[in-house]
N, C-alpha and C positions, 0 to 999 in steps of 0.2 A: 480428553480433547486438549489439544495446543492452540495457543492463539499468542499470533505475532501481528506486532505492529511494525512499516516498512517504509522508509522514506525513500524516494528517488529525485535526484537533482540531477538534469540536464545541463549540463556547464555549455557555456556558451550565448550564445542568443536567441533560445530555440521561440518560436511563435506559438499560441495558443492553440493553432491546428498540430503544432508536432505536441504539445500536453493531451489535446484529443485524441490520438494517437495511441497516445504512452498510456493514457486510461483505459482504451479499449484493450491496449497485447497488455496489463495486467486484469483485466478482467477475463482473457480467455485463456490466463494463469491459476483463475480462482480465488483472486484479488477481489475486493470493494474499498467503494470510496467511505463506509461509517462504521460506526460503532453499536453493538446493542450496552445500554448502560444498566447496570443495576436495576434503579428505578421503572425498568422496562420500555423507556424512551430511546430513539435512537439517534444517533447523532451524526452531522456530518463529518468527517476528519479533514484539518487542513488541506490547504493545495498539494497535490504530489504527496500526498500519507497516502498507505493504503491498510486494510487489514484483511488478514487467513487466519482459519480458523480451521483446521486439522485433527486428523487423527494425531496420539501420541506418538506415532511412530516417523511424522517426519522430523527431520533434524530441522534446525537452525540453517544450517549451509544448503540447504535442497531448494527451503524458503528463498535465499539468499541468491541461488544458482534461477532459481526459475524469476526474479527480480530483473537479474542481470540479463538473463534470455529473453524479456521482453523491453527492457529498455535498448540493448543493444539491437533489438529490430527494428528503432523507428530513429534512432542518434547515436550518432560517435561521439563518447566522450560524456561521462555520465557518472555521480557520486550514487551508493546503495548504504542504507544502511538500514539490517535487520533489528529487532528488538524482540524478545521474549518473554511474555507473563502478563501479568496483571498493569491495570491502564488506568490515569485519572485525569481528566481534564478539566477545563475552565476556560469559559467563552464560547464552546462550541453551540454549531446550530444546528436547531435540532430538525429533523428530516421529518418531511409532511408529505 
């Protein structure tokens, strides 16, 4: 299994219904908004994080290509940026 961590940033002014949006076309991407951690608790991920969790076989840039296919359906003008492997945080909250 692959597991990538994915940021998207709307540039501009976008309103909390165009972020509602952007969470639904990444979740019908295969996208969520947490984490499962270690400890077996799960966590929420910041604003606009998102994570997949894959077969080995897909790339980085498929991640990356289906990121940008669903930000680009809801706004013009949009920062992507994938991450690959292992994940540590602090401060997150944990999902009930």
């Amino acid at each position: 299994m692959a597991h990538f961590i994915t940021r998207v940033q709307l540039n501009g002014a976008p309103t909390e219904e165009h972020y509602d949006r952007l969470h639904a076309a990444m979740e019908a991407k295969g996208f969520v908004r947490w984490v499962h951690a270690d400890n077996g608790k799960t966590y929420w991920l910041p604003h606009a994080e998102y994570s997949r969790t894959t077969n080995a076989n897909v790339s980085v840039e498929q991640i990356r290509a289906d990121a940008i296919a669903a930000a680009g359906s809801v706004w013009t003008g949009f920062q992507v940026l994938v991450t690959q492997g292992n994940w540590a945080g602090h401060g997150l909250i944990e999902a009930t």
